[in-house]
N, C-alpha and C positions, 0 to 999 in steps of 0.2 A: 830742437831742444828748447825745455819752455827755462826760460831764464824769473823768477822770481825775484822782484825787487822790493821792498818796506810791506813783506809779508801782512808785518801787525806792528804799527807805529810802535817804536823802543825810546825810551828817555835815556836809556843806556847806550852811550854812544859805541861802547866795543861790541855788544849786541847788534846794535842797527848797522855797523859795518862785516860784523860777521855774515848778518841774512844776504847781504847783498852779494855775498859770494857763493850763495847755494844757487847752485843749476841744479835743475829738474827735469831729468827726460821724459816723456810721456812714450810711455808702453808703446803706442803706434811704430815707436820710432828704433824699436829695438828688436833684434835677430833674438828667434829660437836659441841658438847658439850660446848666444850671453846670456838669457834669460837659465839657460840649465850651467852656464857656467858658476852665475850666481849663486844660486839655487843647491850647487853641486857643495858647499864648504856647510858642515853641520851649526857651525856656532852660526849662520847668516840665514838659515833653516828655524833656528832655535828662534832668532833675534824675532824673525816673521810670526813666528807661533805665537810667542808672547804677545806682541803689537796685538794681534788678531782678539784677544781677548779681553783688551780694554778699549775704552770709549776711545773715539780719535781725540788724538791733541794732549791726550792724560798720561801719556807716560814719556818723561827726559830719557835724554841718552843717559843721565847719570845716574839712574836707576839700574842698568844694566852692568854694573860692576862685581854680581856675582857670577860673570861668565868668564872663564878660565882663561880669559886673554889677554896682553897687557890693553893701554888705555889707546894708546896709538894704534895700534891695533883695531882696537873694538871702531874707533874714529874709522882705521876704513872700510872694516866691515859696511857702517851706515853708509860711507860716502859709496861701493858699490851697490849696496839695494839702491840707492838714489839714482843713480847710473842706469838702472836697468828698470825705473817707472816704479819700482815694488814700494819706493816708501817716498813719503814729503815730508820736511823739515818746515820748522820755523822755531823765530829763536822771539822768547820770551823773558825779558829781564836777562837775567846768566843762564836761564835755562834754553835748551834747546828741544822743542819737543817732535813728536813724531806720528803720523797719519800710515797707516797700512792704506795703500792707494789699490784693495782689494778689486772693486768694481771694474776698473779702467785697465788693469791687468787681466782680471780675468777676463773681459772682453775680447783682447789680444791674444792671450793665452788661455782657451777656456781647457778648466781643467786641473791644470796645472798648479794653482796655487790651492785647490783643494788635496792632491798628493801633497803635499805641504803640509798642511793642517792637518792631514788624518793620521800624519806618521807618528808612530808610538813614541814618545817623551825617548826611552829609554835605548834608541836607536842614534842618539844626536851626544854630539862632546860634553863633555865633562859629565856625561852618564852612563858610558858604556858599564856592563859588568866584565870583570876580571872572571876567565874561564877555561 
């Protein structure tokens, strides 16, 4: 497990003690198993979709607040994609930003984070239609 320490120097000291708590597994190090267990809850599907779309590093967890879930929640949603290689953290000022760790995944899992990506919007939480 890669352990991540003073990511990106913080003059905010509850910042620079937050990063120091983010563990990072590196895909190598993770079972099929977990990676579709992940993979298996629609809003941690969704969270990956979006990531996938913008530059690394440019989008906070606190941008993700119009996903149907409360905020502790949403927190573990990230904390398993972290768990299973799919994403890296670091924390900037009060924000906490976020890297889709695409490459190095799909390495490990080829494949698999492209069924991800291609699944239709409209197939994932807080969009089903009523029918």
């Amino acid at each position: 497990m890669e352990h991540y320490t003073n990511v990106r120097p913080s003059s905010n000291t509850s910042a620079s003690s937050r990063s120091r708590s983010l563990t990072h597994t590196s895909p190598a190090e993770v079972s099929l198993q977990a990676a579709l267990d992940a993979l298996g809850d629609p809003v941690r599907r969704r969270i990956v979709r979006e990531l996938a779309e913008v530059p690394d590093w440019s989008r906070p967890c606190g941008t993700f607040t119009h996903l149907p879930v409360a905020k502790s929640t949403l927190s573990h949603h990230f904390s398993v994609l972290r768990n299973v290689g799919l994403l890296e953290q670091r924390d900037e000022g009060a924000r906490r930003l976020n890297r889709l760790r695409r490459d190095e995944f799909e390495g490990r899992f080829p494949g698999l984070l492209s069924l991800v990506l291609d699944e239709e919007p409209a197939e994932t939480a807080g969009e089903e239609e009523d029918g």
